[in-house]
C-alpha positions in Angstrom: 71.3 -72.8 -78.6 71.3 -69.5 -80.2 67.8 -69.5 -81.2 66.3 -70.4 -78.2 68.1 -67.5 -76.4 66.5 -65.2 -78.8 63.3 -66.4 -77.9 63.5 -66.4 -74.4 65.1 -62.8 -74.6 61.7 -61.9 -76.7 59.2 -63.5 -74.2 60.8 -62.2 -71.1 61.4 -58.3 -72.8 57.7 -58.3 -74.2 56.4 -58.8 -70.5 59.4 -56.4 -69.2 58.6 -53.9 -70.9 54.6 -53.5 -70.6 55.3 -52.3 -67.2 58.8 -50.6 -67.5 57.0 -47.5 -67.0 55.5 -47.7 -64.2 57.5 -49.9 -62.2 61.1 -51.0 -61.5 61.4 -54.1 -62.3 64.3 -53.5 -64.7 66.8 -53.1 -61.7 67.9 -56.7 -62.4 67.1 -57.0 -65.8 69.1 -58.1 -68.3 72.3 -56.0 -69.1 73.3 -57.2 -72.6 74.5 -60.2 -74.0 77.2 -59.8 -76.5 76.1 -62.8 -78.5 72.7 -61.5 -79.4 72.4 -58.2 -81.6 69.9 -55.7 -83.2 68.8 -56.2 -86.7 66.1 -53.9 -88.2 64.6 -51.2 -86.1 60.9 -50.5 -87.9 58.1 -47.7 -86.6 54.8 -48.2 -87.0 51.9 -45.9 -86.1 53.3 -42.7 -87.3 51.2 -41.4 -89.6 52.2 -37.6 -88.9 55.8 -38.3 -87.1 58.8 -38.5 -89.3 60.6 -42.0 -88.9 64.2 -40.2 -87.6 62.2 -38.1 -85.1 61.4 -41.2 -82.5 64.6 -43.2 -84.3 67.4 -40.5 -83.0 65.6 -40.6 -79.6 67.2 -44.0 -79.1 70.4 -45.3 -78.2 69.7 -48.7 -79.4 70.7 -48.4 -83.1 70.4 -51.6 -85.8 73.6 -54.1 -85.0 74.1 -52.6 -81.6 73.7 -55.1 -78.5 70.2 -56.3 -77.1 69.6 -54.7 -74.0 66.8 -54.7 -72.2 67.8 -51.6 -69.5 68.8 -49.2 -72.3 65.8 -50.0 -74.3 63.5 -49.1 -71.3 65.7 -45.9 -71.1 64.3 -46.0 -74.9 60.9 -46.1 -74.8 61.1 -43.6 -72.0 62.6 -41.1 -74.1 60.3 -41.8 -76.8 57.1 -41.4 -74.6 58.6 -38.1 -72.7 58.9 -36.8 -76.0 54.5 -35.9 -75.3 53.4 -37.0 -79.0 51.9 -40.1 -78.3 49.1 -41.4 -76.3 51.0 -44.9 -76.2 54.1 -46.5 -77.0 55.7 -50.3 -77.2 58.9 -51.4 -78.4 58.0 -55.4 -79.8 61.2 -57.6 -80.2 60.7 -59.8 -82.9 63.2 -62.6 -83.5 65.4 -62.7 -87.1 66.2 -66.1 -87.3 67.4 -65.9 -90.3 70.1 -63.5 -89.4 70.1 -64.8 -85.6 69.2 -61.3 -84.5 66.0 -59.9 -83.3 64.5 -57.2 -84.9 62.9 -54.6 -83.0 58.8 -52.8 -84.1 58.6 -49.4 -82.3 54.7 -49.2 -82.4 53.4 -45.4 -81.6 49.8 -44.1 -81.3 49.8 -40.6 -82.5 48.0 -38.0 -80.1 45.9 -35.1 -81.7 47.9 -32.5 -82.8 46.1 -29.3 -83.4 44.2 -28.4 -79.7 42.4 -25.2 -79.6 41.7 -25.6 -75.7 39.6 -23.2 -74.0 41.3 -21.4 -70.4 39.8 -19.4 -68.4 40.4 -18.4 -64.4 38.9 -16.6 -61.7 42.0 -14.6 -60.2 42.3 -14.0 -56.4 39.0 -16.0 -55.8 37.4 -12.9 -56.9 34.2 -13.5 -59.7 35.3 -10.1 -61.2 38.4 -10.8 -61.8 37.6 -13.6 -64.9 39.2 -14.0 -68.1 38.6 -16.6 -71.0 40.8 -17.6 -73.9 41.9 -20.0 -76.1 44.8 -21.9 -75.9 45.8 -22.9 -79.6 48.4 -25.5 -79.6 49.9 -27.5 -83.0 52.7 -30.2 -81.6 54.3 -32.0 -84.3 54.5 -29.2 -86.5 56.2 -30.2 -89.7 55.9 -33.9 -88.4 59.4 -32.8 -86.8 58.1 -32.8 -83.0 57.8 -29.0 -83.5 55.7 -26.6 -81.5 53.8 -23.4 -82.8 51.6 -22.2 -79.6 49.4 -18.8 -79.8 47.3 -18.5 -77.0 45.2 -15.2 -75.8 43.1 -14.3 -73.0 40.7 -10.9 -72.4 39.2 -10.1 -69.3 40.7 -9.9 -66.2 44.6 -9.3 -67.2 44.0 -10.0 -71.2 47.1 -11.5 -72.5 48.6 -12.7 -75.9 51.5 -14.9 -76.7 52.8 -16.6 -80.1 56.2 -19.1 -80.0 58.0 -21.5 -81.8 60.2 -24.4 -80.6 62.3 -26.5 -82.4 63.9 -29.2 -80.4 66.7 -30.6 -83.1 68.8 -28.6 -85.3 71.3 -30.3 -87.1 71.8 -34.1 -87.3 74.4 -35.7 -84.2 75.2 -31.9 -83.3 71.7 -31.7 -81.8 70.9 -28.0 -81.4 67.9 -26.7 -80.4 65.8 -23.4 -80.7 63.4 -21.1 -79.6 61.6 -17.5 -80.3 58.1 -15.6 -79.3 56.5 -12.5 -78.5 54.0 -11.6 -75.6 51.9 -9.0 -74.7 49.8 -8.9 -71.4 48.6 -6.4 -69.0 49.1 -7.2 -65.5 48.0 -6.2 -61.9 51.0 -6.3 -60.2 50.8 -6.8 -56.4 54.3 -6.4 -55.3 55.0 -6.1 -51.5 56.3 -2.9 -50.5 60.0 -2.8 -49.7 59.6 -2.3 -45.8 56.7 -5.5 -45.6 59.1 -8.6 -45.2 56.3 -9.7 -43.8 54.0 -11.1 -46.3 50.2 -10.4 -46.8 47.2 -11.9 -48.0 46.9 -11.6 -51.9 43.3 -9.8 -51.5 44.4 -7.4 -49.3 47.1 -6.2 -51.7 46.2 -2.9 -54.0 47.6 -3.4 -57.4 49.5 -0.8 -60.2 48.6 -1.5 -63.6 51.6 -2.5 -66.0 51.6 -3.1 -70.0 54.3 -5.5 -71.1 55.6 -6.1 -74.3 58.8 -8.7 -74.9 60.4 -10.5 -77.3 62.9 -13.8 -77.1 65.4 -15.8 -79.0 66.8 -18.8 -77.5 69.5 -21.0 -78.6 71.0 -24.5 -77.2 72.6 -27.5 -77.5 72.7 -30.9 -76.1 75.9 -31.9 -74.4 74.5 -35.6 -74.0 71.0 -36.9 -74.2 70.7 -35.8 -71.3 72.4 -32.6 -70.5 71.9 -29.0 -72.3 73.3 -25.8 -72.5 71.8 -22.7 -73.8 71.6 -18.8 -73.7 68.5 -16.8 -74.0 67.9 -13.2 -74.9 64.6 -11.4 -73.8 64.2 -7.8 -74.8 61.2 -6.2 -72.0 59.3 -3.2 -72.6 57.1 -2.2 -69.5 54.4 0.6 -69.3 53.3 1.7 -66.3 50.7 3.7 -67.1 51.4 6.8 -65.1 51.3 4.5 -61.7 55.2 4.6 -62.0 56.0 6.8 -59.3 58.4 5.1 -57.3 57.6 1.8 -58.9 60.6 2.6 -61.9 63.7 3.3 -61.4 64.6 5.5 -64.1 61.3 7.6 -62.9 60.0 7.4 -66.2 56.8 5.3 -66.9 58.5 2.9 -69.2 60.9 0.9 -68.7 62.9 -1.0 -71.5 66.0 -3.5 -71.1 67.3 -6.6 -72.0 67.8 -10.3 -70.1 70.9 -12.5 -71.1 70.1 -15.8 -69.6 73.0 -18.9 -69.7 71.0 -22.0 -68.6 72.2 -25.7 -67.6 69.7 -28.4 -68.2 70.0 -32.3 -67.1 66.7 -34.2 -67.1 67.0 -38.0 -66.2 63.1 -38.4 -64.9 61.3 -41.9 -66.4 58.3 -39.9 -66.9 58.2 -36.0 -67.6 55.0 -35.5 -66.8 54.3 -37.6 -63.4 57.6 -38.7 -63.0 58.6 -41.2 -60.3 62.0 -41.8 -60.7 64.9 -40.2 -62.0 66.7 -36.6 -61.6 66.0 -33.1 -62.9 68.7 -30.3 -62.5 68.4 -26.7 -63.7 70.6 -23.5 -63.2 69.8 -20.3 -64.7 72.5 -17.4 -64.5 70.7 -14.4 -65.7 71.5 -10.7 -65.8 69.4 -8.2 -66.0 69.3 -4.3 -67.5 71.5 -5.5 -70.8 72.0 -2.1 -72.5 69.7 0.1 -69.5 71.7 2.5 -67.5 69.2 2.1 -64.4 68.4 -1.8 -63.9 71.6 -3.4 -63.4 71.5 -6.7 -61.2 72.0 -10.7 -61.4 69.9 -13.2 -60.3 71.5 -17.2 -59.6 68.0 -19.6 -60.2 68.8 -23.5 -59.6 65.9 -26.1 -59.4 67.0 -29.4 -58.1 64.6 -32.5 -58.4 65.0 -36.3 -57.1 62.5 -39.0 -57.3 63.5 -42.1 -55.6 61.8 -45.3 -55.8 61.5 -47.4 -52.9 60.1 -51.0 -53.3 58.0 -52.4 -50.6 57.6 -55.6 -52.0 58.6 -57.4 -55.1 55.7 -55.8 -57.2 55.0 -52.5 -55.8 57.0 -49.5 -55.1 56.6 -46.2 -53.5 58.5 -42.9 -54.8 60.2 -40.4 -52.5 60.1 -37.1 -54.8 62.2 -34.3 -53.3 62.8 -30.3 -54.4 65.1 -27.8 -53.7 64.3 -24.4 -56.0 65.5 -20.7 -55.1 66.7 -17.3 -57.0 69.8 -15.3 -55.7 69.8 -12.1 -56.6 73.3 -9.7 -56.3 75.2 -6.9 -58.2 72.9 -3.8 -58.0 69.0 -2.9 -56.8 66.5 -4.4 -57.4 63.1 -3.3 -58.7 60.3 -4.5 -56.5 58.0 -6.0 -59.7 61.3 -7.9 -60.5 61.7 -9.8 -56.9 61.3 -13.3 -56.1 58.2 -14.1 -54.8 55.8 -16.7 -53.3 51.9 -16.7 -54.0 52.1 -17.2 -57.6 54.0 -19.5 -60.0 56.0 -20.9 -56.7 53.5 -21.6 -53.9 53.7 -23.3 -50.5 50.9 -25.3 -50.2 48.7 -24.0 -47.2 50.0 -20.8 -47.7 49.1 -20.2 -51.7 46.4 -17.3 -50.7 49.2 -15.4 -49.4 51.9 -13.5 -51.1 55.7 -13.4 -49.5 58.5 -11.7 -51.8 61.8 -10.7 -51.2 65.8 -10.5 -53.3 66.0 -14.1 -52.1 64.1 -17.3 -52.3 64.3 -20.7 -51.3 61.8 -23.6 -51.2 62.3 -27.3 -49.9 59.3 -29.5 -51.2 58.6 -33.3 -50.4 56.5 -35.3 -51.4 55.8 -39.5 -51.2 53.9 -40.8 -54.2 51.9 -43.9 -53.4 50.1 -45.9 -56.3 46.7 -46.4 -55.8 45.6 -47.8 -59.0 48.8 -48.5 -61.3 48.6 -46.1 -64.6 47.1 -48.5 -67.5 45.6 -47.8 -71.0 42.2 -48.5 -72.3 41.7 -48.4 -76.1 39.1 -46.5 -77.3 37.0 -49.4 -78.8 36.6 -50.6 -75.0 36.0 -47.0 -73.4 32.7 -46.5 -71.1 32.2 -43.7 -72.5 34.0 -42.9 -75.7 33.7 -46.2 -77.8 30.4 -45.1 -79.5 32.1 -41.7 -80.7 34.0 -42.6 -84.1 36.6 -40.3 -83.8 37.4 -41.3 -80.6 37.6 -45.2 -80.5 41.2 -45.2 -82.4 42.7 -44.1 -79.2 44.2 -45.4 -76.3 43.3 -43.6 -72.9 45.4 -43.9 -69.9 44.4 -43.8 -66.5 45.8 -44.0 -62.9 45.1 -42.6 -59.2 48.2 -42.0 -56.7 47.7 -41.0 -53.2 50.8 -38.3 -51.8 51.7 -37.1 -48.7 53.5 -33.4 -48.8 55.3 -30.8 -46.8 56.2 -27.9 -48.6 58.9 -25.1 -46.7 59.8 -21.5 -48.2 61.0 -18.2 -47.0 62.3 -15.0 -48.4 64.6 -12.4 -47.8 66.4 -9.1 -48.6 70.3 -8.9 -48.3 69.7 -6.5 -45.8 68.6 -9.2 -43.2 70.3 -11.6 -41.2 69.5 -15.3 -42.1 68.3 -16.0 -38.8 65.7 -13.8 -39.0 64.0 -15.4 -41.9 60.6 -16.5 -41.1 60.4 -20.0 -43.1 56.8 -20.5 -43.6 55.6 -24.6 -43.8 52.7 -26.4 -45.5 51.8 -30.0 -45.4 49.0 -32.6 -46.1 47.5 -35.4 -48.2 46.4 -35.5 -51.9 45.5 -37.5 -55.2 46.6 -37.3 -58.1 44.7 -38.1 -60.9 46.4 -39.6 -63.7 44.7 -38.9 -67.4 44.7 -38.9 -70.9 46.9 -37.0 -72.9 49.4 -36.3 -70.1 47.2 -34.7 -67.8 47.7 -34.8 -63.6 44.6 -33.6 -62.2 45.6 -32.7 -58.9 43.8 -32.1 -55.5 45.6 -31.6 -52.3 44.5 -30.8 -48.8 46.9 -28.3 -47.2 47.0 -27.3 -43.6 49.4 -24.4 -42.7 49.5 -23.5 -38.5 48.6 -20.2 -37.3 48.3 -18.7 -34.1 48.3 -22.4 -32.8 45.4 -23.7 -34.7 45.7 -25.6 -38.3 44.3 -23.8 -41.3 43.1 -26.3 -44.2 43.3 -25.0 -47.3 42.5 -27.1 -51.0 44.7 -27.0 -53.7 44.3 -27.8 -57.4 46.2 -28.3 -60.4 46.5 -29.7 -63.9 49.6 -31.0 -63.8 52.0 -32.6 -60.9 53.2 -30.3 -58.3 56.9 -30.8 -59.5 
């Protein structure tokens, strides 16, 4: 009967999709039946979120045909979206109308975080800055981002954007535009040193940035984008520009016209374990400056593949491949790729390697240690006797990982065979927290001269 395939379909998706997160059991689930349908599609929990916001991140619309694989493609896209601590999708059979009605049930996150930052750069106590971090997500209730965050100190920085991620209804733009100020230490390699060198050993040049950007995309799919960013740079040097500028003046001012390609498949955006990630960058350099006049080609390529050991627990085999190209005319030395700072090779992170080419090969095996689950606030250790803090759900999780990281640079002047590719590998855990955070600690070991250098890593987020 009818009916009783409703129900069924309602008992088997409500334990289905509990654990369609985190595992991949939905390989043989249920692919649609074309006698069962959607009836009313109802959100609950949003107090700050507009209804259409989580509503147009589905493709399962009211009348459209149950199924259970799209609506875990669903709930991903509603969790990836990073404005709620938890989400479930509750099928709820319509008797009446033999359909089943779906209850998308959300827990808001907070939305307003000043979040104190502070680092010691270069292991070195002097160099310390503090800050503050202020971020408001969900601005407008529209899954909008205003950020504003400062640092003094050490390399005092400011920054203000704003990020919309739909305009339009079905057209699905998307936008973006901020300023940023910072003074930096740059410790850029000297042409000749292909070499590489320790990041304290480096002496720095002082250079005062001011930039401006506008961004402007569209989704192709739900899963694929296309945009075009311009960035207008203004760089002081300070008087240290002597052979650091190319126009031999201490400032330097041009533009950056960036086309990007973006396709992002991952379950999970912020410890993802399986899915794809694909992003190319063309990008020119020097718009409207006489003296910096050059391209650079940027691709990141990400795969995480699950691999199931037994019928309940799976593995994840997550691999990288990330580089920047750089052709047409010369480029200036504070402008070249590098390794050392936002790209690292784990083991080799205290070091700095920088060249017109880049290429790093990462891999990594994730291996559930304890299996990511929530704990509500009124059950919480710690938190349940704080008021404020009990009508929350907090998530928590432990993977073990097993890495090796590979990377080299190069100038078009040398021959490929001549790169020196430099290799890191090891064993880590990553920490799975509230509010999307991935505290991460890896022990790396690079091998030099013969003998195996450990090194620890740490980070707030996954390594890729």
């Amino acid at each position: 009967m009818l009916y009783f395939k409703i129900i069924i379909l309602a008992v088997v998706y409500q334990i289905i999709i509990v654990t369609s997160i985190y595992s991949n059991e939905l390989e043989y689930a249920n692919k649609g039946d074309s006698n069962i349908y959607i009836g009313k599609i109802i959100v609950v929990g949003n107090e700050t979120t507009k209804d259409f916001i989580i509503l147009r991140e589905m493709s399962t619309k009211e009348n459209s045909v149950f199924n259970l694989e799209i609506l875990a493609e669903d709930l991903n896209k509603i969790h990836n979206l990073g404005l709620f601590n938890k989400v479930d999708i509750i099928p709820t059979p319509d008797f009446k109308n033999n359909k089943i009605d779906l209850y998308v049930t959300v827990e808001e996150q907070y939305y307003i975080l000043p979040i104190p930052q502070a680092g010691i750069e270069e292991g070195d106590i002097r160099k310390l800055w503090v800050g503050i971090n202020l971020v408001w997500r969900n601005f407008r209730g529209r899954n909008e981002i205003v950020n504003c965050s400062f640092g003094i100190g050490y390399q005092p920085f400011f920054n203000i954007n704003f990020f919309t991620p739909w305009i339009g209804e079905k057209e699905h733009f998307f936008g973006a535009f901020g300023i940023k100020y910072n003074k930096s230490i740059n410790k850029s390699l000297s042409d000749a040193n292909v070499i590489g060198a320790r990041k304290d050993s480096l002496k720095g040049y002082e250079i005062e940035s001011f930039s401006g950007n506008i961004t402007l995309g569209k989704y192709l799919t739900k899963y694929l984008a296309v945009s075009a960013n311009y960035t207008l740079s203004v760089n002081d040097f300070s008087g240290n520009y002597s052979g650091n500028t190319f126009s031999g003046e201490p400032k330097e001012i041009y533009g950056t016209l960036s086309l990007n390609t973006l396709f992002d498949k991952r379950n999970n955006i912020f410890y993802p374990t399986k899915g794809n990630f694909i992003k190319i960058d063309l990008i020119k350099y020097g718009v409207f400056n006489k003296f910096i006049d050059f391209n650079k080609f940027r691709f990141d390529l990400r795969n995480y593949l699950p691999l199931k050991l037994t019928k309940n627990y799976s593995i994840s085999i997550a691999t990288r491949l990330a580089g920047g190209i750089s052709f047409g005319g010369n480029v200036p030395s504070y402008l070249e790729e590098t390794f050392g700072y936002s790209e690292i090779i784990r083991g080799w992170d205290n070091f700095v390697f920088q060249g017109e080419h880049l290429i790093g090969f990462y891999n990594e095996v994730r291996i559930p240690i304890i299996n990511p689950f929530y704990v509500k606030g009124t059950d919480h250790f710690l938190l349940k006797r704080i008021s404020f803090a009990r009508g929350f759900s907090y998530q928590y999780g432990l993977y073990g990982t097993i890495f090796l990281d590979i990377g080299g640079v190069m100038n078009r002047t040398e021959e490929v065979s001549n790169v020196i590719f430099r290799k890191g590998f090891g064993a880590g855990l990553n920490m799975i927290l509230p509010f999307n955070i991935v505290a991460r600690t890896d022990l790396a070991f690079r091998s030099n001269n013969g003998k195996l250098k450990p090194r620890l890593v740490f980070g707030l987020s996954a390594f890729f």
